[in-house]
Every structure is written in structure tokens, then in C-alpha cells.
BAZA-48778 format. One record per residue (C-alpha): x, y, z; residue in one letter. Coordinates in steps of 0.1 Angstrom, whole numbers, plus 5000, padded with zeros to 4 digits. Each point is the difference from the previous one (the first is absolute). Layout:
// residues N
XYZa/...
***
This chain:
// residues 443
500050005000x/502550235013x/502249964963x/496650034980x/499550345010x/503350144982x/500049784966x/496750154994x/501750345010x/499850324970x/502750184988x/501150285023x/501150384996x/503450054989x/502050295021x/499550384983x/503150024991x/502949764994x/502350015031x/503549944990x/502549755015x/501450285018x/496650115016x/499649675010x/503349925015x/499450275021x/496649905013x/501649705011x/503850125013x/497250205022x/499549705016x/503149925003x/500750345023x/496550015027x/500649585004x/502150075031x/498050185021x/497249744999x/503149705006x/502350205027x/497650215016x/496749835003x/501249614992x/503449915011x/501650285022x/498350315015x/496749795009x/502349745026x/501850335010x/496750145008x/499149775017x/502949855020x/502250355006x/497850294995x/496849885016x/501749835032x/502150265006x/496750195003x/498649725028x/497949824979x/500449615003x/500049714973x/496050034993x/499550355001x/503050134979x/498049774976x/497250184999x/501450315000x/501649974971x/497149884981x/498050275013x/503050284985x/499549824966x/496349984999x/500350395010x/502250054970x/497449824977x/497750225012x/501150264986x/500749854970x/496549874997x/498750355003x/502250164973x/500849704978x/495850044981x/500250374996x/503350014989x/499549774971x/497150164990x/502250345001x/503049844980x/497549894970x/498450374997x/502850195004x/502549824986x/502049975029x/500849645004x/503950074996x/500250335018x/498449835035x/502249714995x/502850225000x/498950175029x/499049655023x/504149894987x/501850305013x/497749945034x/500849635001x/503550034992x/500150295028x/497849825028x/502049675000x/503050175003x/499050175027x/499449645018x/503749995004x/499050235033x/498049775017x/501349815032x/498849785030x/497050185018x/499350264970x/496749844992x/498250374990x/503050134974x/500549594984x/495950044998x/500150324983x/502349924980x/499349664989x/496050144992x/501250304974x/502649744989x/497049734990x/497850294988x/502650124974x/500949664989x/496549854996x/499050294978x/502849994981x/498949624995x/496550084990x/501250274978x/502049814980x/497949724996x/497450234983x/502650014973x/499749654991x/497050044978x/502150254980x/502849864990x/499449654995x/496649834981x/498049815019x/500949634982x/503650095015x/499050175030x/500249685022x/503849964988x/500750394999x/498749955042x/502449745010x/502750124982x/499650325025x/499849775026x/502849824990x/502050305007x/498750065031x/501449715015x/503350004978x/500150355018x/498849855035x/502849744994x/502650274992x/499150225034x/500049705020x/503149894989x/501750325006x/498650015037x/501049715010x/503650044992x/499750295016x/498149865035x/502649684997x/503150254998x/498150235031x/499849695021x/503149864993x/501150385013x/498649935031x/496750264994x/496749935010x/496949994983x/498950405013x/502950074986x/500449824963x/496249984988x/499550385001x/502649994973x/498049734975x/497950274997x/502350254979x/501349734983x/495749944989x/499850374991x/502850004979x/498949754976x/496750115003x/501650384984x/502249874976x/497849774983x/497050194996x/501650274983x/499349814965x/496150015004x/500150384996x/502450054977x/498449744975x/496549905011x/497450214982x/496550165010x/497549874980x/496950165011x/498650384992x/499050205025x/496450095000x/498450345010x/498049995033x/496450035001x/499350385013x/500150035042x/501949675006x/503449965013x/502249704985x/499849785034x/495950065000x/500249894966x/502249755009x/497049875026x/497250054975x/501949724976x/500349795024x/496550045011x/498849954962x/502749684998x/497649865034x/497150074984x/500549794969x/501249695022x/497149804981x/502350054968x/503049965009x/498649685021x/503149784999x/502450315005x/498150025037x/500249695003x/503449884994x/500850355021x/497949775028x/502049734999x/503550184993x/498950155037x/499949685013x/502549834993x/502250274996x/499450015039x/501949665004x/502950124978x/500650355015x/499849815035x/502749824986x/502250254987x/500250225030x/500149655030x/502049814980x/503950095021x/498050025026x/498149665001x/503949824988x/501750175030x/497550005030x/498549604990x/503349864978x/502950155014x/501450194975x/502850235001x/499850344981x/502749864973x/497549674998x/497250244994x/501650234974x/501249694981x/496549835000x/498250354990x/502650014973x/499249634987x/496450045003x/500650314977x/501749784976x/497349764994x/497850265001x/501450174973x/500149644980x/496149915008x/499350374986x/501449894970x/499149704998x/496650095007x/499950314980x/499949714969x/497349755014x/498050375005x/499850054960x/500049614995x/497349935022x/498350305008x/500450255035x/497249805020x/501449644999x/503750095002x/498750165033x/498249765011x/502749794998x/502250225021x/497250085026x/500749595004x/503750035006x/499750265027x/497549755019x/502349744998x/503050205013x/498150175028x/499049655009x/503749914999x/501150255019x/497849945026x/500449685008x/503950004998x/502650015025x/503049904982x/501650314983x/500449794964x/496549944996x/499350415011x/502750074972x/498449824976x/496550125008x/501550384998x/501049914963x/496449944992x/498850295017x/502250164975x/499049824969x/496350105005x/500650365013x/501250064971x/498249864979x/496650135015x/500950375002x/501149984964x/497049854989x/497550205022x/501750324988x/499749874966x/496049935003x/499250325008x/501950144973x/498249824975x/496950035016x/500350415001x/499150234972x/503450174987x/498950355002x/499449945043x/502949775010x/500750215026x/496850045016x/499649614998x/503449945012x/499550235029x/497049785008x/502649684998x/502350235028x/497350015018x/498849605002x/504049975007x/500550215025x/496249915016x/501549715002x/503250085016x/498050115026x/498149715005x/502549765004x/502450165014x/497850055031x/498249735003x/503449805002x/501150225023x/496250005025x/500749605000x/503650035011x/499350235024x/496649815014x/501849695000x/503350095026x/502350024963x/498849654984x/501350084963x/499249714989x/496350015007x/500250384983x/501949854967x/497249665000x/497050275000x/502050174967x/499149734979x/496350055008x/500750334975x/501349754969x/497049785003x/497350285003x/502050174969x/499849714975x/496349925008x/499150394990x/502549934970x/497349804981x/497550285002x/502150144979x/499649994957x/503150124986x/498150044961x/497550195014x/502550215022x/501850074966x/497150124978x/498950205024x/503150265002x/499749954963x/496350124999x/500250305018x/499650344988x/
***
């Protein structure tokens, strides 16, 4: 059923006009440049620092300093999820899709630098920070996902997507390489860890700066600016759109609800993303060094199942090939669950990296192709806001049951998988044809 939908599928818009290799190299070295902050700062590094330095330097023991820092991310989603709709809508109208991005990459670049200032007990400045640090970055991710639509056609858009997030890993693989020569050389010098992470945070600002430089020097704006109905500003414009996108949910029926199910099981992946160092060093053991070095493999074969995937995705079509990953994460949360031996946990973390990312390619990719050209950015702004919804969601609740339950991860990770299950049975609501014609149809 799942693989009927998409032979029977019509042919799709091509992008307005041609990107070149160039254009599109830079789209993807993009992702190359904002990978670390989501691998050193919320996965592998700043997270456990959080956590295990900053927090309980504060006073807050094992189950709290949990919580707390899944309450300072669901704050910074917040935020995000208040912006993220009216910005999109604002990008399409006023042609500004490139200019905010440039604005939310100097701010991300800026805030995680300023990270490097944090220290045991300084939970209000790491909160601060760390909140205008995910705000910057996660509009910088919805914005340049609305350029998807425009520089690749939508038979290719499922390969144009993981290529992107091939790079991101590559990138994540690059940053967490670099800091863990640098943390092995700081320990090896005697520091501690308030003393050498701090430092892993320039080193992710600096290859965030360099390599995003391309994107503006190559990438072009491809849509016109539109005059402004009389008495309206562009942000209550920006709210009107989005207010005329709600009210033609019954069209766009499969957009809302693939945006349903992208909230939920997008809620078990950013649960992961953000416990992950902290689930292998408070229930496995691991060392910092062990951590990095797992973040950095998990990045590997997530940059080979995005690939990988990215293929199956035109082959097969977007709602099987995610079906199919939806499947792997069960598996690996069940694995990880049940596991006490530090193999098995290393070989379930290498699925977990397979299907995350091969899911956020292929989500990305669905809504692309499911979204009329002419209001990527309004539609993607609605996909920032499922994702960051859902990093609220999770997030939190992980954090309620390890706090309710005197620090039990393993209880929090087991209720995770409740996410994946939920997700794949709102996946076959979903009709990927009908999706398709109808960002064709509109007017």
C-alpha cells in the first residue's frame, strides 16, 4: 500500500530557475558549518557539561539537573516555535529568506562562542546563552530549508535533502574530531573538564563562520518581493499567511498530517539528540573521550543512512522509506534499553544513527514536495514549528520521568519508544500522491 501511493504519483514542479552546481554546493557545505552546534553543544559535549559541572555546581542533584536542562531547551523552543511560522511567512513576501538567515548565522556563531564563559554554578548566563544560541541556529535551519524547493526539482528533492544532510554529519564528524583531540590533549595536561569544554565551544563557532561564508557569496534569492496590502506591517502580514495557510488545512490535508506525525516522532528523536551523553555517562559509564567518539560514529552512519536512504526515498517513495526507518529506531531504542553491556549500547547507537538520518532527510524532503514553490518558506516554518514542538515535548517529558522516578534513565529512554510507535501508525494516514497534487493545484 505504502509503495502504491508513489508509482501512481504525477509529475512534479521543476525549481524556477536552474540552480547551478555552485548554488548547490553551497546549500549543502551550509550543512557542513551549523552541524556542530547540534553534535558538541546539544549531543555529545555541552549537554553532559550541563548537566554534570554546570548544574551541580549550582546544587542540583542527578534527577534534577536533568530536568533542568530539558526545561532550558524546551524554553529555547519556545521561542523558536513563536517566531519560526511568522518568519516564514515573512521570508516568502519579502524576499528575505537569505537576509534572516544571515542575521540568525552571525547570532549563532556569536552565542556559542560566548558559551566558552560558562562554569560550575553559572546556571542563568549557560541558560541565556544556550537559548539565543538554539534560537539563532534553529532559524537558520528552517531558513535554509525553505530553499530546498528552489533549487532542486521535486523528482531529485529526496537526493538534493540527504546530500545536505550528508554534510551535516561529515561536518559533525569534522567538529567532533577536532574536540576530541583537543579534550584528549587538555586531559593529558592535567585540566579538568570546567576548564577544557568551554573551549570546544570556539573551536564550534569557528567552523560554523568559515564554512558558511559560501552560502552568501553564491546561493541566490529566488523570490520577488511583494508590496504590502495598505495598513499592514510585514510581521502582521506575516501572521495573516499563516492564518490563511490554517485555514486551508482541508487542502493541504496530508501536509497537516504528515506535520502531525513529524511532531511525534520527531519528539523521540530530539529526546535523543539532546539525552543521548547524558543517558551513556550517568547508565553506561562512559568517559567524555567515550562519548565524543561514539557521537562521532553515530554521525558517521548517519551521514551513510542519509545517503543511503536519500536513494530508497526516490526508489521507493518518501512514505515507505520512512516507515522503514521509524522501524529501525524501535528496534534500537528497544536495544538500548534492555542492554548493559557497552557493545550491544555501541551497536544500538549506530542504528540510532542510520535512521536519524535517514528520517530527517526524508521528513524534510516530504514537505518540500508537498509545498507549493511560491510559499516554501511559510510551509517550512510550519515544519520548524512541528520540530521544535517536538523538541519540547520530548525533551520534558524525558526529563518529568527522570526526575519522578529518583534518576531511573532507563525507564525515561523505554517510554521514548512510545514516540516511534505512535509516529508510524499516523504515518499511514498519510497519501503521498495526494499530498503531491495538491501543492501542484494551488493557486
Amino acid at each position: 500500500m505504502l509503495v502504491e501511493e508513489r508509482q501512481s504519483a504525477p509529475t512534479t514542479h521543476s525549481a524556477k530557475d536552474a540552480a547551478s552546481p555552485r548554488e548547490i554546493f553551497a546549500w549543502v557545505i551550509y550543512h557542513f558549518a551549523n552541524s556542530g552546534f547540534s553534535a558538541v553543544v546539544l549531543t555529545a559535549v555541552f549537554n553532559a557539561f550541563f548537566v554534570n559541572v554546570i548544574a551541580k555546581g549550582a546544587g542540583f542533584d542527578q534527577g534534577s539537573s536533568t530536568l533542568l536542562w530539558t526545561l532550558v531547551i524546551a524554553a529555547a523552543n519556545l521561542f523558536v516555535v513563536a517566531s519560526a511560522p511568522a518568519l516564514g511567512a515573512l521570508a516568502d513576501y519579502s524576499a528575505a529568506k537569505k537576509k534572516i538567515l544571515l542575521i540568525a548565522t552571525i547570532g549563532g556563531v556569536i552565542f556559542t562562542a560566548l558559551l566558552s564563559l560558562t562554569a560550575p554554578g553559572t546556571v542563568v548566563l549557560a541558560s541565556g546563552l544556550l537559548i539565543a544560541a538554539c534560537l539563532m541556529c534553529a532559524t537558520a535551519e528552517d531558513m535554509i530549508a525553505a530553499f530546498l524547493p528552489e533549487i532542486s526539482t521535486t523528482e531529485k528533492m529526496g537526493r538534493t535533502s540527504a546530500y545536505g544532510c550528508m554534510a551535516s554529519h561529515l561536518g559533525c564528524l569534522l567538529v567532533l574530531g577536532l574536540c576530541l583531540a583537543y579534550v584528549s590533549w587538555a586531559q593529558s595536561a592535567g585540566q579538568t573538564e570546567a576548564q577544557f569544554v568551554p573551549m570546544t565551544m570556539i573551536i564550534v563557532a569557528a567552523i560554523y563562520a568559515v564554512f558558511s561564508v559560501p552560502i552568501f557569496l553564491w546561493l541566490k534569492e529566488r523570490a520577488v518581493e511583494q508590496h504590502l496590502p495598505q495598513g499592514q506591517s510585514l510581521w502582521q502580514h506575516g501572521f495573516i499567511r499563516l492564518k490563511e495557510t490554517m485555514n486551508h488545512a482541508r487542502h493541504f490535508q496530508d501536509l497537516f498530517r504528515f506535520l502531525a506525525t513529524l511532531l511525534v516522532y520527531s519528539s523521540g528523536t530530539a529526546t535523543v539528540v539532546v539525552l543521548a551523553a547524558v543517558y551513556a555517562q550517568q547508565v553506561m559509564g562512559f568517559k567524555l573521550n567515550e562519548t565524543i567518539i561514539m557521537i562521532l560514529l553515530v554521525n558517521l552512519t548517519a551521514a551513510i543512512g542519509a545517503f543511503a536512504f536519500g536513494f530508497v526515498q526516490d526508489k521507493l517513495g518518501s512514505k515507505p522509506t520512512l516507515a522503514i526507518t521509524l522501524v529501525l529506531w524501535c528496534i534500537a531504542i528497544l536495544m538500548t534499553f534492555i542492554t548493559t553491556d557497552k557493545t550491544i549500547f555501541w551497536i544500538a547507537a549506530n542504528l540510532i544513527g542510520v535512521a536519524m538520518g535517514s528520517s530527517y532527510s526524508v521528513g524534510r524532503a516530504l514537505v518540500g514536495q508537498f509545498s507549493p514553490p511560491d510559499r516554501a518558506g511559510e510551509f517550512f516554518g510550519l515544519w520548524g514549528l512541528a520540530m521544535k514542538t517536538a523538541a519540547i515535548i520530548g525533551p520534558i517529558s524525558y526529563g518529568l520521568i527522570t526526575y519522578l522516578s529518583a534518576g531511573n534513565h532507563r525507564m525515561a529512554i523505554a517510554s521514548t519508544a512510545a514516540f516511534f510507535i505512535v509516529g508510524l501508525i499516523m504515518l499511514t494516514t498519510v497519501n503521498e500522491r495526494r499530498g503531491r497534487e495538491a501543492a501542484l493545484t494551488t493557486k
